[in-house]
PDB file of the backbone (N, CA, C, O) and the ligand in Angstrom, with CONECT records:
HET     ZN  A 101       1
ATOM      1  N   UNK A   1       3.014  16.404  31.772  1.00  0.00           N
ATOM      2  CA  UNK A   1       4.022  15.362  31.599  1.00  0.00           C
ATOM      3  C   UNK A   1       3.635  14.091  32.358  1.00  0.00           C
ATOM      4  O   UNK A   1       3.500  13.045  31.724  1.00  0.00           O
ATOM      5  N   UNK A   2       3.447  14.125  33.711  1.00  0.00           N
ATOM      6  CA  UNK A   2       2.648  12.961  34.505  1.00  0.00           C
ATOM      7  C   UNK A   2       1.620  12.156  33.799  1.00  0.00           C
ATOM      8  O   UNK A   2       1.587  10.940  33.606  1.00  0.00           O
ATOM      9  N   UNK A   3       0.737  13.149  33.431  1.00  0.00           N
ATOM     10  CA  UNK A   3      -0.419  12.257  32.748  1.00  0.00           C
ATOM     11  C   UNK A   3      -0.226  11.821  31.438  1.00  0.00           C
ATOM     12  O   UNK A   3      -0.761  10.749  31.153  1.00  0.00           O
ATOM     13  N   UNK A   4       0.515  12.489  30.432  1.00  0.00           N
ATOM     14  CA  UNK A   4       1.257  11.615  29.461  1.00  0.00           C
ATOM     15  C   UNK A   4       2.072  10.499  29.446  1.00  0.00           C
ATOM     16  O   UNK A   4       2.431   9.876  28.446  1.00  0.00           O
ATOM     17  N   UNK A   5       2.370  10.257  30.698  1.00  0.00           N
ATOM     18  CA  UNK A   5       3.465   8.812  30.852  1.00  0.00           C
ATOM     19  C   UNK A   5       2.192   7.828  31.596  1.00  0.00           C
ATOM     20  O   UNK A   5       2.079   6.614  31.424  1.00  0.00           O
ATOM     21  N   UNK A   6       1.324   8.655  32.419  1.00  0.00           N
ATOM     22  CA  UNK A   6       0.691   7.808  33.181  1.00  0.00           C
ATOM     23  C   UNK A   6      -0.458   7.172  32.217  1.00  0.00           C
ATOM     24  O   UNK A   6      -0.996   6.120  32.563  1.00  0.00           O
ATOM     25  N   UNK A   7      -0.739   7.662  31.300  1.00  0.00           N
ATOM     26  CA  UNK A   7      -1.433   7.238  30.042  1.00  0.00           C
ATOM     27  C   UNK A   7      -0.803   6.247  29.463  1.00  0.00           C
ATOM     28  O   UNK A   7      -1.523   5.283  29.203  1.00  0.00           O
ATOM     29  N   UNK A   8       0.269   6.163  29.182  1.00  0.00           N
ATOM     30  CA  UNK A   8       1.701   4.882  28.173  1.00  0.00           C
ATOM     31  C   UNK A   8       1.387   4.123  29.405  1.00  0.00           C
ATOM     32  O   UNK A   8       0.516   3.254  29.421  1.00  0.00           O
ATOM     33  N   UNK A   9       2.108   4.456  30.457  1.00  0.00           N
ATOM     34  CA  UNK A   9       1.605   2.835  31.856  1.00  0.00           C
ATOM     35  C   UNK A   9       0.778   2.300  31.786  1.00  0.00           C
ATOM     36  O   UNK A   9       0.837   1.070  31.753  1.00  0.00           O
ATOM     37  N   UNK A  10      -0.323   2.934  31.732  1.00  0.00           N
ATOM     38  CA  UNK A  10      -1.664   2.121  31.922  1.00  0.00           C
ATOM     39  C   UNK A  10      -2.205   0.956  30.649  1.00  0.00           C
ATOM     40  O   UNK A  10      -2.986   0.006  30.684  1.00  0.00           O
ATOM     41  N   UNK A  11      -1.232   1.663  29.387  1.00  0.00           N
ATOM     42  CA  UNK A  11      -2.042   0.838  27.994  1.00  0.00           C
ATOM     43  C   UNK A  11      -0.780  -0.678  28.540  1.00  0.00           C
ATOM     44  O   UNK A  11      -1.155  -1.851  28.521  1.00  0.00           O
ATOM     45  N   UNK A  12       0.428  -0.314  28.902  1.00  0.00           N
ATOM     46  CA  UNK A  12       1.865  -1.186  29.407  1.00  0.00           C
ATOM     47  C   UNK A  12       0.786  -2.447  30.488  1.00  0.00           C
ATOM     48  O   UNK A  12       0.812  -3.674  30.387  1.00  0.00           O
ATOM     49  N   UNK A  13       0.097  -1.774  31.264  1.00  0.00           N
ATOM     50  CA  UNK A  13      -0.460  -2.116  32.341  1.00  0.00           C
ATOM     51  C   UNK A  13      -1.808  -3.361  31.942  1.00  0.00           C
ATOM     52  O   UNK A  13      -2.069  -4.451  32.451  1.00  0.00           O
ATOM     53  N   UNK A  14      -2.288  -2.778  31.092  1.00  0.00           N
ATOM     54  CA  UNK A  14      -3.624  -3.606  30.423  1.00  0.00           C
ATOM     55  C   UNK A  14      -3.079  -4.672  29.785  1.00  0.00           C
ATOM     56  O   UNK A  14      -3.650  -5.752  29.938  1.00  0.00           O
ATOM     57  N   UNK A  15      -2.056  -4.619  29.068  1.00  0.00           N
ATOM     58  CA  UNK A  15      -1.388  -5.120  28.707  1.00  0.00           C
ATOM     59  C   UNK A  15      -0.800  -7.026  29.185  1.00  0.00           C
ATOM     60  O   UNK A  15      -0.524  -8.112  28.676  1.00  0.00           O
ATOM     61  N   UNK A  16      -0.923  -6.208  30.685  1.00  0.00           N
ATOM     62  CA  UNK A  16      -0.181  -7.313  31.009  1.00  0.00           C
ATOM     63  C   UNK A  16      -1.004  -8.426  32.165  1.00  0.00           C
ATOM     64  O   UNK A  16      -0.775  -9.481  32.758  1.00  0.00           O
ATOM     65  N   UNK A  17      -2.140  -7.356  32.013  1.00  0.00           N
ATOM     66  CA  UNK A  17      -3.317  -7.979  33.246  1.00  0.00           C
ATOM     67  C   UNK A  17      -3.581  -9.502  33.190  1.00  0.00           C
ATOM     68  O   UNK A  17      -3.495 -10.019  34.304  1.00  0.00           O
ATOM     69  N   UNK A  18      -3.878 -10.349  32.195  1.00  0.00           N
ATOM     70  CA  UNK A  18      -4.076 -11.192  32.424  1.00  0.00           C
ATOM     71  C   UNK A  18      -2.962 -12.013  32.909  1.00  0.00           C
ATOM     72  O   UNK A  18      -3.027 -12.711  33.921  1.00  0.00           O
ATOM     73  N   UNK A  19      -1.829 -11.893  32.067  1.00  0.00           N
ATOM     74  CA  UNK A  19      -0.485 -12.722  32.527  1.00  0.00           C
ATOM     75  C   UNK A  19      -0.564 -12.293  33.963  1.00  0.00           C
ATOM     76  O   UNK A  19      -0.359 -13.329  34.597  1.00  0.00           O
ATOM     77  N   UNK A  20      -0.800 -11.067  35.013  1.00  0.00           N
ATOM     78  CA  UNK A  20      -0.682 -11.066  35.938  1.00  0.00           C
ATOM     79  C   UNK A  20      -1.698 -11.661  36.159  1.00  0.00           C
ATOM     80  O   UNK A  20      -0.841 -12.542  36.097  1.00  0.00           O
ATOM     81  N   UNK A  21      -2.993 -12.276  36.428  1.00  0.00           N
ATOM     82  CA  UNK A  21      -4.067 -12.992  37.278  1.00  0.00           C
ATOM     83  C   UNK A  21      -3.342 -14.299  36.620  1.00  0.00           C
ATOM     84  O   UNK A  21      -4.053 -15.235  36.983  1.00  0.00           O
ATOM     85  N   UNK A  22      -2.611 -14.654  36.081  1.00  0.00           N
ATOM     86  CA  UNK A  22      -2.083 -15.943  35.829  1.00  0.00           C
ATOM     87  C   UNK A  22      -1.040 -16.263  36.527  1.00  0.00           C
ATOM     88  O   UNK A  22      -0.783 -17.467  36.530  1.00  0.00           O
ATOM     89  N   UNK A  23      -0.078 -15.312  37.359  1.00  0.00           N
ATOM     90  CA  UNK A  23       0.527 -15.672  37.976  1.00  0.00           C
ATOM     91  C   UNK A  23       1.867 -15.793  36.569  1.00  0.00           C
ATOM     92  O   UNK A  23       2.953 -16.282  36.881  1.00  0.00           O
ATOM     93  N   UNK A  24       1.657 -15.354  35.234  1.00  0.00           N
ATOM     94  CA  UNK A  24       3.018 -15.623  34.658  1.00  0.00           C
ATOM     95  C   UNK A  24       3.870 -14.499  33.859  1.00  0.00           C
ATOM     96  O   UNK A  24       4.336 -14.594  32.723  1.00  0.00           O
ATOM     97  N   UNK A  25       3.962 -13.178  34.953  1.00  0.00           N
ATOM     98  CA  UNK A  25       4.623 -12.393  34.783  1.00  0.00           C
ATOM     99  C   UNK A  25       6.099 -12.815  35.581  1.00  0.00           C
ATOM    100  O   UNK A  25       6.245 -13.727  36.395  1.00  0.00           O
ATOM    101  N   UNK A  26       7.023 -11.959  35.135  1.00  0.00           N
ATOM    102  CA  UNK A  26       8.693 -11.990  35.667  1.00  0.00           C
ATOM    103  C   UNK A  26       8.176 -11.011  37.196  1.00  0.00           C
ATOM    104  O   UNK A  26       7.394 -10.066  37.297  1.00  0.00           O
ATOM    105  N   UNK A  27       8.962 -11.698  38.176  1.00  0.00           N
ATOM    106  CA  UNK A  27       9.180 -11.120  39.436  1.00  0.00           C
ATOM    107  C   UNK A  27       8.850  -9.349  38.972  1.00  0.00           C
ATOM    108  O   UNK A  27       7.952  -8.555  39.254  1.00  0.00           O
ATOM    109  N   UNK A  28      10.183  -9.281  38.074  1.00  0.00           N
ATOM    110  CA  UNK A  28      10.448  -7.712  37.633  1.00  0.00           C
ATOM    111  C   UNK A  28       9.412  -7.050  36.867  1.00  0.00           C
ATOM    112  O   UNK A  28       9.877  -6.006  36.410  1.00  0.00           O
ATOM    113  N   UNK A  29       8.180  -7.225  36.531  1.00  0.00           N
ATOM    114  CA  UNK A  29       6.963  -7.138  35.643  1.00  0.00           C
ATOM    115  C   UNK A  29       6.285  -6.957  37.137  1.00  0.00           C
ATOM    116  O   UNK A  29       6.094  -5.995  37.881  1.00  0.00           O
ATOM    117  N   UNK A  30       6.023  -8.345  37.195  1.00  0.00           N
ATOM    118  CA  UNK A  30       4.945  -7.723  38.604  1.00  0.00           C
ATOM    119  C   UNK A  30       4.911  -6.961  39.335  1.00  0.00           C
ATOM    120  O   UNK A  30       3.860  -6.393  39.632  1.00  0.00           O
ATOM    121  N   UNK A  31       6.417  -6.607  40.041  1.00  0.00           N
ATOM    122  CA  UNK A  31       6.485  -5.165  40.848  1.00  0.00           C
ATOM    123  C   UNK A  31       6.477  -3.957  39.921  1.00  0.00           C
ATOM    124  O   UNK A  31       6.593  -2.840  40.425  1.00  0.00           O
ATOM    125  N   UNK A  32       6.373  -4.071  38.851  1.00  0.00           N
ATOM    126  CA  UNK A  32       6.341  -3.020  37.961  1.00  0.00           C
ATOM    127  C   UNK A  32       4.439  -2.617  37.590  1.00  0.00           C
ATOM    128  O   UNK A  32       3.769  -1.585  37.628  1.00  0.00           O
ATOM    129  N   UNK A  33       4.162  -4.020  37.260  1.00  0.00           N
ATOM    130  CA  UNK A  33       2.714  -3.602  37.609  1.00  0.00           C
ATOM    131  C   UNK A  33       2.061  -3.224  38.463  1.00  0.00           C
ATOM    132  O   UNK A  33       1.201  -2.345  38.523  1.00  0.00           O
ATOM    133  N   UNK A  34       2.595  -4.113  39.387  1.00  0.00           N
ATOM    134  CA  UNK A  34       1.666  -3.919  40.806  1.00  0.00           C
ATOM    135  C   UNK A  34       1.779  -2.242  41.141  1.00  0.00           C
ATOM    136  O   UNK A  34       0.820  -1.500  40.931  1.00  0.00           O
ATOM    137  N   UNK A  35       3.313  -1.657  41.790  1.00  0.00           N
ATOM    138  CA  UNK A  35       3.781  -0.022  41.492  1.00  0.00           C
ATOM    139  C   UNK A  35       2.964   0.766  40.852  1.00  0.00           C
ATOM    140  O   UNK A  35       2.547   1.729  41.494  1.00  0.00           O
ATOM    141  N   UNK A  36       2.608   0.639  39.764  1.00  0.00           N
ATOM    142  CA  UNK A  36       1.589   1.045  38.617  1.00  0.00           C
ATOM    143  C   UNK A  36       0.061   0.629  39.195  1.00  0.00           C
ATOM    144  O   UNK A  36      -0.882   1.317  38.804  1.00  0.00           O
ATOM    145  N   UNK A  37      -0.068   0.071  39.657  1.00  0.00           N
ATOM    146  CA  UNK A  37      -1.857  -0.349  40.120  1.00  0.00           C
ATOM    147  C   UNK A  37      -1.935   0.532  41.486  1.00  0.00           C
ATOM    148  O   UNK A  37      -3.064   0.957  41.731  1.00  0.00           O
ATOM    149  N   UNK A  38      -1.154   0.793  42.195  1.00  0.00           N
ATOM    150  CA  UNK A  38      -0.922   1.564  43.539  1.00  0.00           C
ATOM    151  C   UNK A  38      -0.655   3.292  43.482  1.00  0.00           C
ATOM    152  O   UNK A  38      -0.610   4.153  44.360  1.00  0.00           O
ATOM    153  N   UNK A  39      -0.541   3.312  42.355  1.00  0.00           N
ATOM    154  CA  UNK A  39      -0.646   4.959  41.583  1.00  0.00           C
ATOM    155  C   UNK A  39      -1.639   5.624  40.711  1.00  0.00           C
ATOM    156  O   UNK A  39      -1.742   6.838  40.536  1.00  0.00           O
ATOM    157  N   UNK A  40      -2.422   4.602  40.138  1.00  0.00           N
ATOM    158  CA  UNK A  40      -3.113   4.679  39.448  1.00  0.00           C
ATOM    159  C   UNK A  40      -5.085   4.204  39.528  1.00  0.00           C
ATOM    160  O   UNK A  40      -5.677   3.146  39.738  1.00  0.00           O
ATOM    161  N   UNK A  41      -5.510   5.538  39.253  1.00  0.00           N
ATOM    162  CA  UNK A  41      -6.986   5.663  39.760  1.00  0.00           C
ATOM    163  C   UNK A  41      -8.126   4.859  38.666  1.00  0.00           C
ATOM    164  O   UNK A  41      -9.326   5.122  38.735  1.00  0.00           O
ATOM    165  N   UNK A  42      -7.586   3.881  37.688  1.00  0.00           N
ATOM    166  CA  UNK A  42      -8.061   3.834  36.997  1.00  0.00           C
ATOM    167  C   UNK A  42      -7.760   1.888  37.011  1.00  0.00           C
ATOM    168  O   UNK A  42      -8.725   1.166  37.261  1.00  0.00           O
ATOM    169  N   UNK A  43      -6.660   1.390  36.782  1.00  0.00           N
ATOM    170  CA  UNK A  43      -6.375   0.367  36.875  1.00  0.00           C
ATOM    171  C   UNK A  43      -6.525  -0.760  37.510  1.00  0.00           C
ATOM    172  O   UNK A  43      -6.224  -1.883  37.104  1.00  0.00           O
ATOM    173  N   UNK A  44      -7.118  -0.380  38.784  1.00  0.00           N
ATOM    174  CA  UNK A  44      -7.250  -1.195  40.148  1.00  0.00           C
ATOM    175  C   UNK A  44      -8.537  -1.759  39.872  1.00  0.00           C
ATOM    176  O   UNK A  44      -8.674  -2.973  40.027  1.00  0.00           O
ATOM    177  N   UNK A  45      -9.878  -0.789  39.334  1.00  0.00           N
ATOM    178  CA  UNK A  45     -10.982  -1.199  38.897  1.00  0.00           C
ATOM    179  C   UNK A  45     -10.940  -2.372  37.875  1.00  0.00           C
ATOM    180  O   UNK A  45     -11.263  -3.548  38.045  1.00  0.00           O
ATOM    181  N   UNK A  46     -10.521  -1.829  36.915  1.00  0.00           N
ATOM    182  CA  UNK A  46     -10.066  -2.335  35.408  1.00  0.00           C
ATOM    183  C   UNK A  46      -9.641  -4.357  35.924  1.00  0.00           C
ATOM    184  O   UNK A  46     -10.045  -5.511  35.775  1.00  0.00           O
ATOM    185  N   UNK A  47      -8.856  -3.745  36.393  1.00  0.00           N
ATOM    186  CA  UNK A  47      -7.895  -5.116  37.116  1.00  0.00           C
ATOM    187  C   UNK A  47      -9.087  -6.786  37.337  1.00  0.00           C
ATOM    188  O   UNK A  47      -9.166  -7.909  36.840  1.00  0.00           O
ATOM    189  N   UNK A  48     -10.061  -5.652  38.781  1.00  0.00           N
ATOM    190  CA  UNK A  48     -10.914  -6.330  39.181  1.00  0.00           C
ATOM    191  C   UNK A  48     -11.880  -6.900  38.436  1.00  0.00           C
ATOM    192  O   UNK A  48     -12.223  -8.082  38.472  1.00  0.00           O
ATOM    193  N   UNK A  49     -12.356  -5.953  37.693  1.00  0.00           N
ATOM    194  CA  UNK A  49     -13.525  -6.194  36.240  1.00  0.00           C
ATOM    195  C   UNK A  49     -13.392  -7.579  35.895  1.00  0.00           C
ATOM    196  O   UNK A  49     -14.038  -8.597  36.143  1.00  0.00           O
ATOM    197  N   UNK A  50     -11.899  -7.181  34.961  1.00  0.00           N
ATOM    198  CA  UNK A  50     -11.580  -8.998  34.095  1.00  0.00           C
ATOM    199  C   UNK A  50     -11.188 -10.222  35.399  1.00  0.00           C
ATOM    200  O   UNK A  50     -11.440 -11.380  35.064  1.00  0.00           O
ATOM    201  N   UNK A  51     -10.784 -10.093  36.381  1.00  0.00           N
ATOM    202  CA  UNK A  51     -10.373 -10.844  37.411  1.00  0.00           C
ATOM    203  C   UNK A  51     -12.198 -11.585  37.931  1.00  0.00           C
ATOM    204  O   UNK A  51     -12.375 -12.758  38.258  1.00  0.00           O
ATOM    205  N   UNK A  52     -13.213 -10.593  37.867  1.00  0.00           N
ATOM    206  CA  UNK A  52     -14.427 -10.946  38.031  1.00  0.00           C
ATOM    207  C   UNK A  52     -15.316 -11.635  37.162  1.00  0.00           C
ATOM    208  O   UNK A  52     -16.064 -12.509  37.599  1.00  0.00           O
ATOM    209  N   UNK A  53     -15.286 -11.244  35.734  1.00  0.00           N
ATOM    210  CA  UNK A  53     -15.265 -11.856  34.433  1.00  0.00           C
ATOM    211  C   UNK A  53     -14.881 -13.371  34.347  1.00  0.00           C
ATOM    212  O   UNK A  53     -15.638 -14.299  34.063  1.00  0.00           O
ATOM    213  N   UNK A  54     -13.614 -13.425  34.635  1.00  0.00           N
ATOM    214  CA  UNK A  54     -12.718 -14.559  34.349  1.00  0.00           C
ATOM    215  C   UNK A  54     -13.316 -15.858  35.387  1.00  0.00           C
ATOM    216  O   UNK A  54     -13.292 -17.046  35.066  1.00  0.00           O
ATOM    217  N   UNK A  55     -13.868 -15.291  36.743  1.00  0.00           N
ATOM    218  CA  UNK A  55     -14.190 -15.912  37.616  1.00  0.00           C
ATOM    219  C   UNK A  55     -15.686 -16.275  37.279  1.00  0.00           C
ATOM    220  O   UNK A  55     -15.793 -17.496  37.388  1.00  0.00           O
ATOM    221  N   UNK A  56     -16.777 -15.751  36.944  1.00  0.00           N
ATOM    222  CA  UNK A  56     -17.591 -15.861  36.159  1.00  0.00           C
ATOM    223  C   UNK A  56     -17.888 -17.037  35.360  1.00  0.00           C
ATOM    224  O   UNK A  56     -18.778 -17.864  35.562  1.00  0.00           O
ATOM    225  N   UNK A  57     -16.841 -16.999  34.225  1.00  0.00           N
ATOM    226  CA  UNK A  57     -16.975 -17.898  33.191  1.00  0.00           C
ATOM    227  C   UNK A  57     -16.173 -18.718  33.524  1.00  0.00           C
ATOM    228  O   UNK A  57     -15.427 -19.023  32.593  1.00  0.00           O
ATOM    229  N   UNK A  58     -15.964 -19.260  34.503  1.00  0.00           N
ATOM    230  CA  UNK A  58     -15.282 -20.240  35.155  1.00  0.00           C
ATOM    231  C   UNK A  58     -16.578 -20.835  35.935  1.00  0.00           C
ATOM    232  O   UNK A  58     -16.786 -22.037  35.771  1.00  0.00           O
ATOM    233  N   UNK A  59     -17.327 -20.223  36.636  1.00  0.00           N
ATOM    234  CA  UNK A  59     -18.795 -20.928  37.547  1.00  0.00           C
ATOM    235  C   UNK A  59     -19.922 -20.388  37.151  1.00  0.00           C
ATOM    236  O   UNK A  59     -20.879 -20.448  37.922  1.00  0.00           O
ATOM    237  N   UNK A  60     -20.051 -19.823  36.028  1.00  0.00           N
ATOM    238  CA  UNK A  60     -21.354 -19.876  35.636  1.00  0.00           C
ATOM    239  C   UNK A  60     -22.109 -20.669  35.123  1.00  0.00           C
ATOM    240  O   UNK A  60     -21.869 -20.627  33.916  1.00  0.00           O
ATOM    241  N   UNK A  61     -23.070 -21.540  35.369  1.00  0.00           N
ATOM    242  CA  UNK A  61     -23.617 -22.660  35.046  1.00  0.00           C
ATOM    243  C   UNK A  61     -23.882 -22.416  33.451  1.00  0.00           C
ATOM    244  O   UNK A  61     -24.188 -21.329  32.961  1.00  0.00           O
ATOM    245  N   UNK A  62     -23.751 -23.329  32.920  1.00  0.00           N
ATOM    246  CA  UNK A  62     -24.561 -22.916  31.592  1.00  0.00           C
ATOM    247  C   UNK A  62     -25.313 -22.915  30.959  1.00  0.00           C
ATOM    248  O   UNK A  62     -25.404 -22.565  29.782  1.00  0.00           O
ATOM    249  N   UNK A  63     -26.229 -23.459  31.897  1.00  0.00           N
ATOM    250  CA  UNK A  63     -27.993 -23.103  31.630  1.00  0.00           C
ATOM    251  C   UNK A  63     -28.429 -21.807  32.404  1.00  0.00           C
ATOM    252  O   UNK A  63     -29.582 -21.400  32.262  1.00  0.00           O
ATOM    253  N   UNK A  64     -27.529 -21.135  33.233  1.00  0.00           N
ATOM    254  CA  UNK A  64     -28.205 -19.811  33.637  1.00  0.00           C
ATOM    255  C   UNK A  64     -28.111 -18.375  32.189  1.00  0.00           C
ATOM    256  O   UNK A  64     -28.388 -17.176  32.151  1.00  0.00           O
ATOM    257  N   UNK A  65     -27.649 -19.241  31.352  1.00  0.00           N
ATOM    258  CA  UNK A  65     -27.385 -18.113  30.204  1.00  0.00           C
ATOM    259  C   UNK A  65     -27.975 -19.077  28.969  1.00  0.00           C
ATOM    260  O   UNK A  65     -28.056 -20.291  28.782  1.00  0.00           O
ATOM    261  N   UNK A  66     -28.392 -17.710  28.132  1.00  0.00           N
ATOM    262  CA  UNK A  66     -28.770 -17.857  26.851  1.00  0.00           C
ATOM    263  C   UNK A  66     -27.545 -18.288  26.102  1.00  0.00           C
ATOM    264  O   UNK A  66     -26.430 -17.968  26.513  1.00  0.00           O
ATOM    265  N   UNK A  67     -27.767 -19.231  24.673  1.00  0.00           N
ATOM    266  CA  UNK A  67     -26.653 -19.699  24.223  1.00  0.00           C
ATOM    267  C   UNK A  67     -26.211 -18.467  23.107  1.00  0.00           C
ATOM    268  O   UNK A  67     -25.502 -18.719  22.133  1.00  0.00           O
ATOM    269  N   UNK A  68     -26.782 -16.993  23.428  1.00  0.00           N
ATOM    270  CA  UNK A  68     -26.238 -16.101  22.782  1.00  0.00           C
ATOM    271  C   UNK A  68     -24.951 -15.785  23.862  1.00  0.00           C
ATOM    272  O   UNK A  68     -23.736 -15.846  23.673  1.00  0.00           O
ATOM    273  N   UNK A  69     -25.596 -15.488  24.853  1.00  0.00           N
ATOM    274  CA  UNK A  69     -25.255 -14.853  26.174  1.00  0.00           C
ATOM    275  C   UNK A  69     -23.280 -15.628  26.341  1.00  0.00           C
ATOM    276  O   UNK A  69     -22.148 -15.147  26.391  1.00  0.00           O
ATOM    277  N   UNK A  70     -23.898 -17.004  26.369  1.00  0.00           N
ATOM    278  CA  UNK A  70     -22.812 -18.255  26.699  1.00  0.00           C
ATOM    279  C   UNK A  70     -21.941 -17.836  25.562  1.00  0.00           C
ATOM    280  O   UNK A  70     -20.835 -17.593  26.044  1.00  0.00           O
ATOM    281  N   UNK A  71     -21.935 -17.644  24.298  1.00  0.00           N
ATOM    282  CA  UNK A  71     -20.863 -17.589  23.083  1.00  0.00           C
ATOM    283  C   UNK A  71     -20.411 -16.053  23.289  1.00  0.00           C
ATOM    284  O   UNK A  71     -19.198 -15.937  23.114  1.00  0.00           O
ATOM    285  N   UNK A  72     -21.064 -14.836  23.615  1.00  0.00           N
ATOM    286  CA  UNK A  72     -20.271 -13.773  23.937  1.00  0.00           C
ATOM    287  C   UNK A  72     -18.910 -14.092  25.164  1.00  0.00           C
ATOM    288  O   UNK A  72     -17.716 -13.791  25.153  1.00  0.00           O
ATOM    289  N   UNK A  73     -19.707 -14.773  26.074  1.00  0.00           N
ATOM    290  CA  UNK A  73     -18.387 -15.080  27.559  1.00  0.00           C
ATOM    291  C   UNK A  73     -17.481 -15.445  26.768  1.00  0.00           C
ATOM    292  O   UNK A  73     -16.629 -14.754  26.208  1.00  0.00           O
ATOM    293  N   UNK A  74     -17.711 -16.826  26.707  1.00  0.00           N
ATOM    294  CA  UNK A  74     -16.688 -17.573  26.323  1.00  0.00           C
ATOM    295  C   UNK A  74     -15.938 -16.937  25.177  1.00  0.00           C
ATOM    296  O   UNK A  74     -14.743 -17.227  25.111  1.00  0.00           O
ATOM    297  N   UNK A  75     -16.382 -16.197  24.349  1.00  0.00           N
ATOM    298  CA  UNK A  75     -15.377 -15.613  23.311  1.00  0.00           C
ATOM    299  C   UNK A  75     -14.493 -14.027  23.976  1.00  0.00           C
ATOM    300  O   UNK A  75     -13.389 -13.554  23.709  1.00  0.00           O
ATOM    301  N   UNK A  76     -15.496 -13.614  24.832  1.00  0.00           N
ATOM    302  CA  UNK A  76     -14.253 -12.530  25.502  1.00  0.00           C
ATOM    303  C   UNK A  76     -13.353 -13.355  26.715  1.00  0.00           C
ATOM    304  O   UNK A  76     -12.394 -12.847  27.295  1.00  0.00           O
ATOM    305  N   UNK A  77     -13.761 -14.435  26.911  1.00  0.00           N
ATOM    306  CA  UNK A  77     -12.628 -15.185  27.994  1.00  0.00           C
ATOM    307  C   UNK A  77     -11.435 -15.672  27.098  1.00  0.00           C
ATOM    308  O   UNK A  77     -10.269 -15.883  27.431  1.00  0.00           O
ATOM    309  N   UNK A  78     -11.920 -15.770  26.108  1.00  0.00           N
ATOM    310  CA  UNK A  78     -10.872 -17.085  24.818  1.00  0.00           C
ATOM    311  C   UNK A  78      -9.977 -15.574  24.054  1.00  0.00           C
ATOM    312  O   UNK A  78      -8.973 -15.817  23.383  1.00  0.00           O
ATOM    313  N   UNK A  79     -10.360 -14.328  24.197  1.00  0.00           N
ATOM    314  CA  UNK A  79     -10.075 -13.837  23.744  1.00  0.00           C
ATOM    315  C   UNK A  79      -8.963 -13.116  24.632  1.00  0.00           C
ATOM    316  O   UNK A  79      -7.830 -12.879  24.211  1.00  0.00           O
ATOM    317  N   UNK A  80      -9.392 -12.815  25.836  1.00  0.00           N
ATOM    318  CA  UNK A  80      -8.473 -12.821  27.162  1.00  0.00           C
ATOM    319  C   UNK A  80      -6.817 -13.503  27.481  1.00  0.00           C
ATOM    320  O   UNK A  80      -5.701 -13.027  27.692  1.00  0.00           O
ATOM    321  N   UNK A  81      -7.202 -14.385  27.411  1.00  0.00           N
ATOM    322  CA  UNK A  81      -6.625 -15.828  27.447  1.00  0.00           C
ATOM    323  C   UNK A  81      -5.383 -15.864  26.394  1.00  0.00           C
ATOM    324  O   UNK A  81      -4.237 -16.259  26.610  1.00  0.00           O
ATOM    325  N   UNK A  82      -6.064 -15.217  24.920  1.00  0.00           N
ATOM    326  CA  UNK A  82      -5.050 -15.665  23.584  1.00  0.00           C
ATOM    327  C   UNK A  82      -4.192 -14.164  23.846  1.00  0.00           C
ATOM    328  O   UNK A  82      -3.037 -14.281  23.437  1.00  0.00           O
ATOM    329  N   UNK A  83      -4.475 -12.812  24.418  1.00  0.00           N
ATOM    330  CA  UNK A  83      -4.037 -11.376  24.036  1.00  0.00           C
ATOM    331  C   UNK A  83      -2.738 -11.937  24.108  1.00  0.00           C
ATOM    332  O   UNK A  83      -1.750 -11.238  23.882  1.00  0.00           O
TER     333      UNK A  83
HETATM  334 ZN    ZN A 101      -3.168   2.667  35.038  1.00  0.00          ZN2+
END
């Protein structure tokens, strides 16, 4: 039963990751996420990943990447961004 709900949280949770590194979740969302990131062995990573990503394609020069390289970022950041 635990891991069946804790499975529904986590997709709830992904869900809402970026609005949380944006700062534009409801008070009542964030402690709901955050609660959920403090229980969960899987999320905290996850969290950091796109939070590292995001930071990334924010200072990555763009001559240190191929202009294949550059159109993958930018389309999983743009894609981030629109969920
Ligand atoms: Zn989770």
């Amino acid at each position: 039963m635990r891991l069946l709900h804790r499975d529904l949280a986590c997709q709830q949770a992904v869900e809402l990751v970026t609005d949380y590194l944006e700062g534009a979740l409801s008070r009542r969302d964030r402690r709901r996420f955050e609660a959920h990131l403090r229980g969960c062995p899987n999320c905290p990573a996850y969290l950091e990943q796109i939070r590292t990503t995001i930071q990334l394609a924010g200072a990555i020069e763009p001559d240190d990447l191929t202009p294949e390289a550059r159109a993958d970022l930018i389309g999983l950041y743009r894609r981030w961004r629109s969920e």
